[in-house]
N, C-alpha and C positions, 0 to 999 in steps of 0.2 A: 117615611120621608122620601126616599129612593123611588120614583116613580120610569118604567122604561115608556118612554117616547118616542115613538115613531123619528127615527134617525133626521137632527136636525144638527147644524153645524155651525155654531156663533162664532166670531171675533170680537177680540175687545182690544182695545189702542189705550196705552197708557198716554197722561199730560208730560210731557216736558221741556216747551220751547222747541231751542235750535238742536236736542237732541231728537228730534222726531225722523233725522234722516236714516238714524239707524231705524227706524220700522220701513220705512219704504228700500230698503234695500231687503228685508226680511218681508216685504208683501211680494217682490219681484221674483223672489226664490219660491214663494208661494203659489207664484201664478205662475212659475213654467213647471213646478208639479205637478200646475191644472187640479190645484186644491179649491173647492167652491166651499159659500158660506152663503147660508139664508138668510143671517141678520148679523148687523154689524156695528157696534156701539165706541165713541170714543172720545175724550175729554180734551180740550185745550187743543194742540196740534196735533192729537191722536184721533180725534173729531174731524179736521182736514184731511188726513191719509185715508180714516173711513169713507168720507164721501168721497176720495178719488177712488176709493176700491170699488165702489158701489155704483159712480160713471164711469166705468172704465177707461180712469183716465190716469191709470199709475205712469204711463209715458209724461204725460204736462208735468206732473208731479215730480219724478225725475228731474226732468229742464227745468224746473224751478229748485232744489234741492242742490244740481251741483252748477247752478249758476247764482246761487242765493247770496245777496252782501247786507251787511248790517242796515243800509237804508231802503232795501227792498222790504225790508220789515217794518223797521222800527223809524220812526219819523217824528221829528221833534214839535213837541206841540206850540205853535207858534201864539204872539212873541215869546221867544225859551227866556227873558230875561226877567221877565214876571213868572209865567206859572212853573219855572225852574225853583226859584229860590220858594215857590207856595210850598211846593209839594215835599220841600227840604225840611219846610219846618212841620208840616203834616207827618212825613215819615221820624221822625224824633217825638213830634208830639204824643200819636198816636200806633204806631205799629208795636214799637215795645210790651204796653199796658194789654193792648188788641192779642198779640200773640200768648201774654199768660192766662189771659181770662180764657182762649179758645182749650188752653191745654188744662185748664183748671178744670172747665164746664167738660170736656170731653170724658179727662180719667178719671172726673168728681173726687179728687183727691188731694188737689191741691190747696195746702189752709188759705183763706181770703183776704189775710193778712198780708200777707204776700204778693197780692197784687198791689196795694198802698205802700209797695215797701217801696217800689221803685221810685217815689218821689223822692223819700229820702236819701236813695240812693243817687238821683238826679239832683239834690242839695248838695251829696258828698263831690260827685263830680266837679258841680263848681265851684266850691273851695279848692279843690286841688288845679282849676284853672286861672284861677284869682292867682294863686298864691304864686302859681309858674308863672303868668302872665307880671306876675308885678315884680315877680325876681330881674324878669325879663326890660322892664319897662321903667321899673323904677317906679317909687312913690311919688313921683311926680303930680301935673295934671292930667296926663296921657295914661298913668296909669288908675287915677282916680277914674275918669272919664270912663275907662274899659269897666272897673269894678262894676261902675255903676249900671253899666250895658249890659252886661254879662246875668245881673241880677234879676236886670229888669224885665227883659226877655225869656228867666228861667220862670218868674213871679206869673207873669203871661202866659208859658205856657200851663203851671201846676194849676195855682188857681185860678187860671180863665180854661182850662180843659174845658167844660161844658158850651163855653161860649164860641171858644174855637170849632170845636167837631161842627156844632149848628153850621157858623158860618162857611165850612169846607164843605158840607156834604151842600150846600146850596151854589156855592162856587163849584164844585167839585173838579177840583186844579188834579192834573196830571201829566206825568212830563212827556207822553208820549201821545201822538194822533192814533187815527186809528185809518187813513187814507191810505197808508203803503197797505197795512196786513190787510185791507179792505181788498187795494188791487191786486193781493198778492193771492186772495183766495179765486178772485174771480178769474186770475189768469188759469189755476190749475184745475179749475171747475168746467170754464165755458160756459156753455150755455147747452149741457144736456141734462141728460135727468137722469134720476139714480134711482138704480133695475133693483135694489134688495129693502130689506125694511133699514135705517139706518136712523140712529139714536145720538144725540149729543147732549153733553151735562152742563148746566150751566148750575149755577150755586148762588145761593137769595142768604140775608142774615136775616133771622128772627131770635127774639126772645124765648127764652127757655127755662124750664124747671124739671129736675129729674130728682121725684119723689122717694126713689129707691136709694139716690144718692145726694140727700141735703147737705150737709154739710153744715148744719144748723146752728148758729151760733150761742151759745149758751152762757149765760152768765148766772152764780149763783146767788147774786146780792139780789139782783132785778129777774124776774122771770121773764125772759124776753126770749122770742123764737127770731133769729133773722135769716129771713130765706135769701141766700147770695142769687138772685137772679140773675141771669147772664144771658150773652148772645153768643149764638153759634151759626156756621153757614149749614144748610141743610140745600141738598141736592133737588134738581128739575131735571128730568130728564125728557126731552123733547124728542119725540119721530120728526123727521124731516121730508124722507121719499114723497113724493107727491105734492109734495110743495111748491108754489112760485120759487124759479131760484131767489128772486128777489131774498124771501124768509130765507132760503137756506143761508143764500151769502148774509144775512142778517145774524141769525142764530148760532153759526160756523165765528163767528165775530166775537159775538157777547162770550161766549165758553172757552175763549184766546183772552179776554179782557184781563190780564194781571190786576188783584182786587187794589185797592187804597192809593190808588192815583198815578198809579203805573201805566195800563189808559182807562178810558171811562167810562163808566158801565154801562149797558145795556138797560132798556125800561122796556117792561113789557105791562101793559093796564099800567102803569102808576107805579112798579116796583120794579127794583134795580137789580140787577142778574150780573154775577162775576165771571172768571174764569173758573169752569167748572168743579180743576181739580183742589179748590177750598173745599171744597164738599166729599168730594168723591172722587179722586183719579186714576180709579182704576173701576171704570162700570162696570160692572158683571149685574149690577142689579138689574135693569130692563131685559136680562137673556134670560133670568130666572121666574122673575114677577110678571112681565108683560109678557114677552114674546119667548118662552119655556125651549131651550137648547138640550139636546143629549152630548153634547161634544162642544168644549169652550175653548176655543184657542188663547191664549193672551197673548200679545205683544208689547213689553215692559221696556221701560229708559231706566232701570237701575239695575242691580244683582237682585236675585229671588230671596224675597224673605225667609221662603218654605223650602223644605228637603220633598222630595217626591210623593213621600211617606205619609207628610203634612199637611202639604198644597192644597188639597178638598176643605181638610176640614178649618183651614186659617181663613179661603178664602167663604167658607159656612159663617165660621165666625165673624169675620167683616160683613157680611148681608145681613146678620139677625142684626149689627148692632145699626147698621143705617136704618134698616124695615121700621125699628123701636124709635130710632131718634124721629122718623117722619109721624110713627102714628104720635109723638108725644107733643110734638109742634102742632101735631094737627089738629089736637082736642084740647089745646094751649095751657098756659101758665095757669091760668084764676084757677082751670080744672082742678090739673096737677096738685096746689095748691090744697083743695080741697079734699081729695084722694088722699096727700100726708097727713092733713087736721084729723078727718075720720080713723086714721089710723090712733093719733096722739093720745084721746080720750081714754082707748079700751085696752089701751097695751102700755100706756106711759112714756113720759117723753124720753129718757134714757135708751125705754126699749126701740120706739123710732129713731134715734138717733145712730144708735148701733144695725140700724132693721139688715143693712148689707150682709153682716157677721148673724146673725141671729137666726132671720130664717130668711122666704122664698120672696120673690120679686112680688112686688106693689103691681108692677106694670109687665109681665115677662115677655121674656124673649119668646118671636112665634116661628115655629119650624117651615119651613118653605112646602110649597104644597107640591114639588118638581126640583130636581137638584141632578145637575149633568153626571153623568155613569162616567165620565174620563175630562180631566181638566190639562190642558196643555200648554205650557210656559215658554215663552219664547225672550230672554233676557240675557242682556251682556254677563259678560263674567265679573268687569273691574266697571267703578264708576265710570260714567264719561264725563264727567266733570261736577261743578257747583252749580249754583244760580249764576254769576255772572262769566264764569267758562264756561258754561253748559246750557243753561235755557237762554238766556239770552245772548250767546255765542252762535252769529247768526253767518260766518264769515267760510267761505267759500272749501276751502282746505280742510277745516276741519268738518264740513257736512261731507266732502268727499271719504273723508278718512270712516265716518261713522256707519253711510251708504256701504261700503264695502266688510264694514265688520259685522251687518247689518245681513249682508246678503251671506259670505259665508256661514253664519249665526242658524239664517233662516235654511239654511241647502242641509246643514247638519242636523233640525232638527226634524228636515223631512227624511232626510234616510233612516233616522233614530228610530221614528213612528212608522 
């Protein structure tokens, strides 16, 4: 698996909003080390710091970092009194349901029970608002009048789910534009061109079936198979260098889009492209599969998952399991579908059902044909925050605070190496 390669030296930029000043204060310690990099790959605002590496333009980058304020980003999608309250009932309707199915479909472990639980649990919810509300309100008409709101709007959202998503993803309501982060790239880009190969992720949802891990619903009155199909986002990873800036500032956009109406996605042919790191946000995949590195730097917005010891083979293990998830989108469901029948006949359905525990993959994991001789981590020690103190904490103080833990970060881990 281990292949030596002619000395080639990748970057990879982790996604995470308005934490991304800490990698440009860790690119700036990089470039007065006069460390160079042939390719350079990067997800959500790790995707804009790559291409300011790649125009050498980490100074614009800088002046945009510790001059940056909340509406240099983020820009409310006009009128905010309509597609404000859309996207309220969108994120309640649909993020809850959307986030168990992605983690059910991913660790195939989750029973599919459980995803239908949440109505119920969205029942229990409003009785216990009723019951406040009327404490509150009295049985009055004022509190009849709520019960009845309350219900109504819960009824709409459980049992018109189908009818809503339709009509959202055709509205597609989101409470943010995309006109500030648009001039926010263009100011720190300009209008030159980017000198190395450079790679951005953007993330598509498709339909999926993973035959090794059905999760087969069984009953023993009726013989019935139910295959839980589900969706998941699977990764795009785009080269950009040589591009009209136009695309760049285009694609540098779509891989910033926060998915489910945060802002609004990207279409490329006909299909809708998120922020990348639903997919993927940490690419190391295009250094391995396309453009093959001996030497991977990473620059991460969290603490390192892995010990030194580990780092190779966790992030081996994150590329087999992406590689499998693309070839299995890519030969689709009906396949898939097909591939477990075949199995059912000759081995019985217990034994498919159990096939994980039993014996060897349906579909296996495939060893990389190139895999870097030293993997290099460059990551805070303490979180820098959540989702809304952290990636979308867009506010001038704290990108200054993170540039400087950023840069001593990055000076430590050149003298380390």
């Amino acid at each position: 698996m281990h292949s030596r390669l002619q000395r080639r030296r990748g970057l990879v930029l982790e996604g995470g909003g308005g934490k991304g000043a800490y990698q440009l204060g860790c690119l700036v310690a990089l470039r007065e080390a006069a460390i160079q990099f042939d390719v350079v790959a990067g997800t959500s605002v790790g995707a804009l710091n790559a291409a300011a590496w790649s125009a050498g333009r980490l100074d614009a980058a800088r002046g945009f970092w510790l001059g940056v304020s909340p509406g240099k980003v983020l820009a409310w999608r006009r009128p905010v009194s309509i597609w404000a309250p859309l996207q309220t009932i969108y994120a309640l309707a649909f993020w809850p349901r959307i986030a168990v199915e992605e983690e059910y479909q991913v660790a195939s472990g989750y029973p599919r029970t459980k995803t239908y639980m949440l109505d119920a649990w969205a029942l229990v919810l409003a009785w216990i608002v009723t019951v406040v509300a009327l404490g509150w309100l009295g049985m009055g008409v004022r509190g009849t009048v709520f019960m009845l709101l309350v219900w109504a709007m819960l009824s709409v959202v459980i049992i018109g789910r189908p009818i809503l998503l339709w009509l959202f993803k055709r509205l597609r309501p989101s409470l943010f534009s995309t006109r500030a982060l648009e001039a926010a790239i263009e100011g720190v880009l300009g209008s030159g061109s980017l000198a190395v190969p450079t790679y951005v992720t953007l993330a598509r949802r498709v339909r999926w079936f993973d035959p090794d891990k059905p999760n087969v619903l069984l009953s023993r009155s009726v013989r019935v198979i139910g295959f839980p199909i589900g969706e998941a986002f699977i990764p795009r990873y785009e080269r950009i260098d040589g591009r009209p800036m136009e695309d760049v500032y285009r694609l540098l956009l779509g891989s910033a889009s926060l998915p489910e109406g945060v802002f609004p996605p990207l279409r490329i042919d006909g299909v809708e492209y998120v922020d990348g790191g639903a997919a993927d946000n940490t690419p190391v995949f295009p250094l391995i599969e396309t453009d093959p590195c001996d030497e991977v730097w990473i620059l991460g917005l969290r603490p390192s998952e892995y010990t030194k010891q580990s780092m190779s083979k966790g992030y081996l293990r994150a590329w087999k399991a992406i590689e499998r998830r693309l070839r299995l989108c890519a030969v689709g469901v009906d396949a898939c579908k097909e591939l477990f029948h075949q199995y059912v006949p000759e081995h019985g359905l217990y034994t498919a059902y159990t096939l994980p525990r039993r014996r060897g993959s349906l579909v296996p994991e495939r060893e990389p044909m190139h895999w870097p001789h030293r993997i290099i981590e460059i990551t805070p020690r303490t979180q820098l925050g959540g989702f809304f103190s952290g990636t979308l904490n867009f506010r001038k103080n704290y990108a200054e605070q993170l540039f400087l833990l950023g840069y001593s970060d990055g000076r430590d881990a050149v003298t380390s190496t």
